[in-house]
N, C-alpha and C positions, 0 to 999 in steps of 0.2 A: 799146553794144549790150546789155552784160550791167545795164546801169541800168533801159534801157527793158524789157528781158524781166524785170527785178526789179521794177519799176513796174505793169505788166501783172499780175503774180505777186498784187502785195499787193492790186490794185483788186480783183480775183477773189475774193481771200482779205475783204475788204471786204464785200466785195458778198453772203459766203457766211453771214459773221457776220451781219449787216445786213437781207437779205429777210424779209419777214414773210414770203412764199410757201414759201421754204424753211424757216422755222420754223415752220410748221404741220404742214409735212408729217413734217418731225421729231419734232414733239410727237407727232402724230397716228400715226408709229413706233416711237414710245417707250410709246405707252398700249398698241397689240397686244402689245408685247415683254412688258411686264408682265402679259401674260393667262396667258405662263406658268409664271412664278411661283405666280401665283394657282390654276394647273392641278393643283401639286404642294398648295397647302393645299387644296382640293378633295379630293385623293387621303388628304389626312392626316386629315380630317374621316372620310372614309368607313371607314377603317380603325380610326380609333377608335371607330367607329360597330358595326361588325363585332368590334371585342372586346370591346364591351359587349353584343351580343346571342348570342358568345360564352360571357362572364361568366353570362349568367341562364342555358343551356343548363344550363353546369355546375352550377350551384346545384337548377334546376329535377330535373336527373337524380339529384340526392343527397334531395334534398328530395320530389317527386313533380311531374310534370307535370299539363299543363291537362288537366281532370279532365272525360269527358261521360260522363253517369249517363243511364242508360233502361232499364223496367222496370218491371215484371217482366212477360215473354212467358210465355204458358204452350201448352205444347208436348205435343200428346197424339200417341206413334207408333200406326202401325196397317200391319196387312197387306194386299196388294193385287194381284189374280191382273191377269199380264201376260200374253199373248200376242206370242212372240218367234217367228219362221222355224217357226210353224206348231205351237206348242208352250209350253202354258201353265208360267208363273211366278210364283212366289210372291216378290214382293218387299215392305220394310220401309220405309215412306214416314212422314211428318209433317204433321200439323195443327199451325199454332200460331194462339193466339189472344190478342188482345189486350181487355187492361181496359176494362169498361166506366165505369168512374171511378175516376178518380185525380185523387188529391189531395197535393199535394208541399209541404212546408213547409220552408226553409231556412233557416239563419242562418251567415253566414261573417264569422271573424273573419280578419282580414288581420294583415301582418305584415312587416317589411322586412328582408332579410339582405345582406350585403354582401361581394362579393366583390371584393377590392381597394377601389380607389376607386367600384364599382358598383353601385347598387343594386336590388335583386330582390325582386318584391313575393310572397311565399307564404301560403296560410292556411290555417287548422284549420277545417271548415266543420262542421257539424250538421244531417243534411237526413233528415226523415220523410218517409216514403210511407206512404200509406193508398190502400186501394180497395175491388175489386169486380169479379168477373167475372159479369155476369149474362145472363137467357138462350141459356144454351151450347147450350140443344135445338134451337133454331134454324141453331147451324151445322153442329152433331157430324148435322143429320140429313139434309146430304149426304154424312156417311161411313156411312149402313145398312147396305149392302152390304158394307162393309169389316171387320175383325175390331179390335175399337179395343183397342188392350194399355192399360187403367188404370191398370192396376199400375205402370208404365214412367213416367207423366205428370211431368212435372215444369218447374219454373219455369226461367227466366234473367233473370239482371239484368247490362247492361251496368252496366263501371266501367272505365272507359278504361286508368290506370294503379292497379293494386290493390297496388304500393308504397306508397299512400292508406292505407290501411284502419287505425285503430290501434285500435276495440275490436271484439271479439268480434260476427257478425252472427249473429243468427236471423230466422227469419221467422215472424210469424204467423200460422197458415193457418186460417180458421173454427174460431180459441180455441185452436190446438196450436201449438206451440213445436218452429218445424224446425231444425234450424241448417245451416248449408252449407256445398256445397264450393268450393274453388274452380277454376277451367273452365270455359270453354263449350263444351256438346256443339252447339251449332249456329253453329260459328266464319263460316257465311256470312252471317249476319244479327249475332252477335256477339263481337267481335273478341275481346274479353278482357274476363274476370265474374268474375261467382259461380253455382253452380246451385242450386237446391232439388232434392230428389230427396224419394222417399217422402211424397209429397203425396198426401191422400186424395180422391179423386173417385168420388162416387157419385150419379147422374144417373139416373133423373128422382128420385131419394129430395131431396136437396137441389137447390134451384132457383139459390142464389146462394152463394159463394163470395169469403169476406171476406179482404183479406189485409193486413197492416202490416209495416214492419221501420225500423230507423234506421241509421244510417247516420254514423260519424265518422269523415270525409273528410279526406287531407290535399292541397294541390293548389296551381299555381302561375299565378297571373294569370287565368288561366280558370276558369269552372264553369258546364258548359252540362246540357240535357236536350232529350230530343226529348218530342213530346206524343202519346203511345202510348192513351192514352186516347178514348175514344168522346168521354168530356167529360174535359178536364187541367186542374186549376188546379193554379196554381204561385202560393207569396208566397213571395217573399228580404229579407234584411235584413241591414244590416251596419254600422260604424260608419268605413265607407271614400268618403270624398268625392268622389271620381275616376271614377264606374265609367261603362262605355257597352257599353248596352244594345246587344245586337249577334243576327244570325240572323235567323231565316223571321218573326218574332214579334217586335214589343214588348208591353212594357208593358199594359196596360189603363190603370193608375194607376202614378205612380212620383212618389215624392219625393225630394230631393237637395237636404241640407243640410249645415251645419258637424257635425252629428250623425253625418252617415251617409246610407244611403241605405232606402228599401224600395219593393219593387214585386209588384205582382199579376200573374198574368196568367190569359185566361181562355180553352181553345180547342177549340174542337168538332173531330167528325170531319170534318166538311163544311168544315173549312180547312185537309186536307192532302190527299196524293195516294196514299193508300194504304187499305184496309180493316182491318177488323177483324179478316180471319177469311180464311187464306189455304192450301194447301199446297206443299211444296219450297221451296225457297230461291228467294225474290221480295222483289222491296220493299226490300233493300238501300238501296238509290241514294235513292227515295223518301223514307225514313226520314232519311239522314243530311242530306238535303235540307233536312230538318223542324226541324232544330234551332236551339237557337236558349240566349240566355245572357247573361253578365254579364263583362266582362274590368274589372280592375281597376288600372285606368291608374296610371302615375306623373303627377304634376300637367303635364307635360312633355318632349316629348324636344328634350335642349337640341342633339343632333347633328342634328336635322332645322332645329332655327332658326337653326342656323350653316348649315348648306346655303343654305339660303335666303337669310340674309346677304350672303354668297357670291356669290351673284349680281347683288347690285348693286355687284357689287366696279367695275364698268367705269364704273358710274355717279359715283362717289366721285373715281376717280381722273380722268374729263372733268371734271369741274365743278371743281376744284381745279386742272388743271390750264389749264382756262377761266378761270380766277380769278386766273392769274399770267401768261396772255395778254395777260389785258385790262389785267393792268398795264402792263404791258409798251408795250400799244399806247397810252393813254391819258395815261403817266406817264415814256415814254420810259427806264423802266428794264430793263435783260436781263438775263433770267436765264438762266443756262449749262445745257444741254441735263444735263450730270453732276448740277450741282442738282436739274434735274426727276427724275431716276433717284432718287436719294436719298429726294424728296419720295415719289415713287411706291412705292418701295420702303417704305416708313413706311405706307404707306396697304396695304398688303399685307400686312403685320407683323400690322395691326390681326385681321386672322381667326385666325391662329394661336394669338396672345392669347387672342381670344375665346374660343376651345375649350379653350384647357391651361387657366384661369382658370376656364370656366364649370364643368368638370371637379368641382371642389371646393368652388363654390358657388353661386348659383343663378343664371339664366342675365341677371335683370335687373341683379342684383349686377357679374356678368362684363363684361355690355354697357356700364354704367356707367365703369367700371375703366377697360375701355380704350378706350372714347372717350376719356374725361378725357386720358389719358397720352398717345394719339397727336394729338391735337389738341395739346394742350403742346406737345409736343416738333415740331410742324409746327410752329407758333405762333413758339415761340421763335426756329426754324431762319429762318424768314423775318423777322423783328424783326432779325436779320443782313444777311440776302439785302437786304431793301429800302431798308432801313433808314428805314423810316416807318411811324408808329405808328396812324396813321389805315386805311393799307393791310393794316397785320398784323390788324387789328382789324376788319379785311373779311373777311380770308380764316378767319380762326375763326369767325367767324359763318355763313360759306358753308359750312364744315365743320359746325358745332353743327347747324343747320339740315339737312342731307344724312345727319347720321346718325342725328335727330329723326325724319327723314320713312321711311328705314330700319325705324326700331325702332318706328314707328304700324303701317307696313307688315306688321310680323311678326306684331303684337299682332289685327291684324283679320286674318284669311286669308282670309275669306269674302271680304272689299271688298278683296284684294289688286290683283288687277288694275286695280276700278275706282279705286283710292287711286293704285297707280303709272300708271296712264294720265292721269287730272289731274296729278300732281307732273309727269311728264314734259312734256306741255303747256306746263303753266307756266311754268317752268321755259325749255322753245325760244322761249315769249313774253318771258320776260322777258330774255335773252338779245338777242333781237331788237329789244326798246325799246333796251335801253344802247345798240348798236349801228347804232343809224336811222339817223344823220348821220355817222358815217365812211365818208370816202370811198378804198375800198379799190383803186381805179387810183391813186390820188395818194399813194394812203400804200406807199411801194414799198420804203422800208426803214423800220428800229427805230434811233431815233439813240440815243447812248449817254449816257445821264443821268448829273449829278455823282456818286451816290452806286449807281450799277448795277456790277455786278461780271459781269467778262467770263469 
């Protein structure tokens, strides 16, 4: 009795090693197993991903942040009788008005600082304003009625972070030499400046109103402006290869070479959503709408191409493990369910690599590194497992190839989809040639090869 229930015991046990059905279904719960693994390098990516954006925070707050320049409004108070519960009031209201040409010339030199192993892109900018405020009799003469305080008029110039500022500003007002303070008395249009004050306005005697200042800026990754201008031209220049044109506006003309970059731009009133010539706090929203600028990229972020990586983590670890199936099934040799953990576990290795590696140098460098090694060390592990050199000499190339088609993938983003939608195709095609003529009711077990390890 106790033979035959040991007999029964071992046919089971036979039959458990044995089944391709159950061995699919195995592999096929060993590949979800490993998603979470993969879940925690995902997690590790992101985190270093966040002390790097960290990292430039801190730099950026010592250093100054991304810098948006607009200006100069010019702002004339006046008096204006209200009728309140039956009972007139004398209240202090605001015109402001904007340039009728402005002309912005920049030049930023960049510059990279390093916090830890991070790097943080800052620069020393140089930026001229020139313009022109002309025909003011046109607006000032829906204030007739009102009492205009001249004396009071005065400019603002947004500057986002005036941390920036490292020399001395004046402004030129029609040949006078203002210098300023700093503050903005009109914090609802602008957030933090500079003011001119004691500007001289005398209308109709002068018709236009010349103004100039410069401006050495200091500022991190950004440098934008809004176009305040009736007519704005802006030229930038820099000797920074990276940058992207960003906001309401490009370019007109922009070059981008091993030199640097430079671009123009050119933009009327009639391409934004605001006027010239308004009172009380309006235009806000409008305004910031308008902006528009230059951000000066690192060639790179290697923590979003490891994300991305990442995600063909499921693909690397089916096809590899598609690739010691089909031995298995073809070659009659098996491989132990622990082997495939091991292999899988290696093939998961490979992203953490990637990122401590790319870390310290560049991310083709990184990618290179550790393919090579975890291919190796797959390579060799199975030159063991199979012990056949034709087979080991399969599955590296099914690997070389998967992590070839990977790093095309990362390289084009635009054609990502349409790149991994053909690989994957292919790929269930060609899957599907090898396997035309196995006949999978007749093949109901894996027999066990001279040279397979149980």
């Amino acid at each position: 009795m106790e033979t035959q229930e040991k007999s029964i015991v071992e046919t089971i046990s036979q039959f458990i090693r044995r089944s391709v059905t159950l061995k699919l279904i195995s592999i096929f719960i060993l590949m979800l197993l490993l998603m979470i693994p993969m879940e925690f390098v995902r997690s590790l990516i992101s985190e270093r991903d966040a002390l790097r954006e960290s990292a430039i925070k801190e730099v950026s707050d010592k250093w100054a942040n991304k810098q948006y320049i607009y200006g100069p409004i010019l702002t004339i108070p006046y008096y204006k009788q209200v009728l309140e519960d039956g009972k007139t009031r004398i209240v202090k209201e605001e015109a402001h008005i904007l340039p009728s040409l402005l002309n912005i010339e920049g030049k930023v030199e960049p510059q990279s600082l390093y916090r830890g192993i991070y790097e943080v892109v800052v620069y020393d900018s140089k930026v001229s304003f020139k313009g022109s405020f002309n025909g003011l009799e046109k607006y000032l003469a829906e204030l007739n009625q009102y009492e205009l305080l001249w004396n009071e008029a005065f400019l603002t110039i947004n500057i986002s972070d005036l941390r920036g500022i490292k020399d001395k500003v004046e402004v030129n007002w029609n040949g006078m030499a203002i210098p300023v303070e700093p503050g903005s008395k009109i914090p609802a249009m602008v957030n933090s400046g500079i003011t001119v004050n004691n500007i001289i306005m005398d209308i109709p005697a002068v018709n236009a109103f010349e103004f100039s200042f410069d401006l050495h800026l200091q500022g991190s990754q950004y440098l934008g402006f809004i176009p305040l201008g009736k007519e704005t031209n802006v030229k930038l220049s820099s000797n920074w290869q990276d940058p992207s044109f960003s906001g309401s506006f490009l370019p007109d003309d922009r070059t981008v070479d091993k030199k640097g970059f430079s671009a123009t731009y050119k933009i009327l009133e009639l391409n934004r959503n605001y006027p010239q010539f308004w009172t009380g706090n309006q235009h806000f929203e409008s305004m910031q709408n308008s902006a528009f600028g230059v951000d000066l990229l690192l060639p790179a972020n290697d923590y979003q191409k490891a994300t991305r990586s990442a995600k063909y983590a499921l693909l690397a670890i089916a096809l590899t493990f598609l690739t010691f199936f089909l031995v298995e099934i073809f070659n009659k040799k098996r491989v132990h369910p622990f082997q495939y953990i091991l292999i899988g576990l290696s093939l998961v290795l490979f992203y953490t690599l990637l990122i401590s590696i790319s870390e310290h140098t560049n991310f083709d460098l990184a990618y290179t590194i550790t393919s090579v090694s975890v291919i190796t060390m797959i390579g060799l592990y199975s030159r063991a497992i199979l012990n056949n050199l034709k087979q080991t000499l399969l599955l590296i190339l099914v690997l070389c190839l998967t992590y070839l088609f990977v790093y095309i993938t990362l390289q084009i983003q635009d054609y990502a989809l349409l790149i991994g939608s053909v690989g994957l195709t292919t790929i269930l095609a060609l899957t599907m040639y090898i396997t035309r003529k196995v006949n999978w009711y007749d093949l109901s077990s894996i027999k066990k090869g001279e040279s397979g390890v149980d």
